[in-house]
N, C-alpha and C positions, 0 to 999 in steps of 0.2 A: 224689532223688525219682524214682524209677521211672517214674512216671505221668506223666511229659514227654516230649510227642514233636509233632513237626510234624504237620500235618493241612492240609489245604485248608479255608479257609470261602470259602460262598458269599456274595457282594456283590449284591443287589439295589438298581439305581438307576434312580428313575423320580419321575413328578410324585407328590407327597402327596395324597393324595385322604383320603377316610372312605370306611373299612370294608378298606383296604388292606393291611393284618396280616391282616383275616379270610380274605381271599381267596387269601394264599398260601399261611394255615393249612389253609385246606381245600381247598385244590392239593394239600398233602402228605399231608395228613389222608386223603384219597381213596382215595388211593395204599398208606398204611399206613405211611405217613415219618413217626417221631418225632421232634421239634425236641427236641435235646438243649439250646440254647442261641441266643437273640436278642437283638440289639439292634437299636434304629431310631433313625433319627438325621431330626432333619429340619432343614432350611435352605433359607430363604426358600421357594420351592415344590418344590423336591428334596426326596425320604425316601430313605436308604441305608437298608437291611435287612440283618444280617450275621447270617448261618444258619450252626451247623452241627447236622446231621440224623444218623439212624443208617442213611443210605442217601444220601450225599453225590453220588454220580454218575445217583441215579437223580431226586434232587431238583433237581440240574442240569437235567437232558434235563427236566421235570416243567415247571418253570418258562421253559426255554426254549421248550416246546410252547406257552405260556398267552402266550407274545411279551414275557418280561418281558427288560430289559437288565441282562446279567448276567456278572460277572466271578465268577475265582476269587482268592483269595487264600491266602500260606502265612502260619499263624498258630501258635501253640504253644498246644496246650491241654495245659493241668497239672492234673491230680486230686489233692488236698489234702481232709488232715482236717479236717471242720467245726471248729475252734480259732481262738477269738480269738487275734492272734497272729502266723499263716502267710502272710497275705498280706504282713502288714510283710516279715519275714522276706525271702519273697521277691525282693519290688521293691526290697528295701536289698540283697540278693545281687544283683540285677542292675546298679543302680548302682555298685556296689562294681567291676566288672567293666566298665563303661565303658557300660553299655547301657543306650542313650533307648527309655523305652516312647512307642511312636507311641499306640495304644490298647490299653484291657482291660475286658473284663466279664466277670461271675463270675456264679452261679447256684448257690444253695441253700435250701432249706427246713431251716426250725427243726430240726425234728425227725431232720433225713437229716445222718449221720457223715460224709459228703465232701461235697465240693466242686470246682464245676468251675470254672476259669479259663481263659480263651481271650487273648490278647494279641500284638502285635506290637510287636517293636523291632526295632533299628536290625540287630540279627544274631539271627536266630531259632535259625539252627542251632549257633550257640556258646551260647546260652540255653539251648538244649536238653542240650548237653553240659555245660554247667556243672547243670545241676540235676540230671542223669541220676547226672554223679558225686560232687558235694559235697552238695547240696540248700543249701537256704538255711542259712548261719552269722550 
């Protein structure tokens, strides 16, 4: 799967509030940063926010300007065809290979032929090389 490769996401972690997704959307929104992909996670009064954008370093600096607390993190984002099917695939290619997914979230519409997947495990960068040269078996 050629469409494997490391990537930074951004980690937004702060108190949960209402309207807190709006406010980072139109941080980036402003800016002219497309959210290629989001999750939010909340616990107990914590929200994580896990961004990746089509301007990673500028949605950085964007968010750090606005005083939010924020890491980075290496993640593998994999592009796959919209197919039932692929994502097994994968995640049994990774097990098969010794590798805990820590997390994953994916993003597609009905209608749109790929699919993105974003994930960590235990080795991203052997994740990467195993999908880059086997793909999922």
């Amino acid at each position: 799967m050629a469409g494997a490769r490391c990537v930074k996401e951004l980690v937004v972690r702060t108190e949960n509030r209402v309207g807190l997704v709006a406010e980072i959307a139109r941080i980036l929104s402003d800016m002219g940063i497309n959210i290629l992909a989001v999750q939010v996670e909340v616990v107990g009064e914590e929200a994580l926010v896990h961004l990746l954008t089509d301007a990673q370093l500028y949605a950085r600096d964007a968010l750090r300007e606005a005083e939010f607390s924020l890491e980075e993190r290496e993640v593998v984002a994999l592009e796959l065809p919209n197919r039932p099917g692929l994502l097994r695939r994968v995640t049994e290619a990774l097990a098969r290979q010794g590798l805990d997914i820590h997390y994953l979230y994916a993003t597609a519409a009905e209608s749109c032929t790929r699919s993105l997947v974003i994930f960590s495990c235990s080795n991203n960068g052997k994740a990467v090389l195993m999908l880059r040269e086997r793909g999922p078996r």
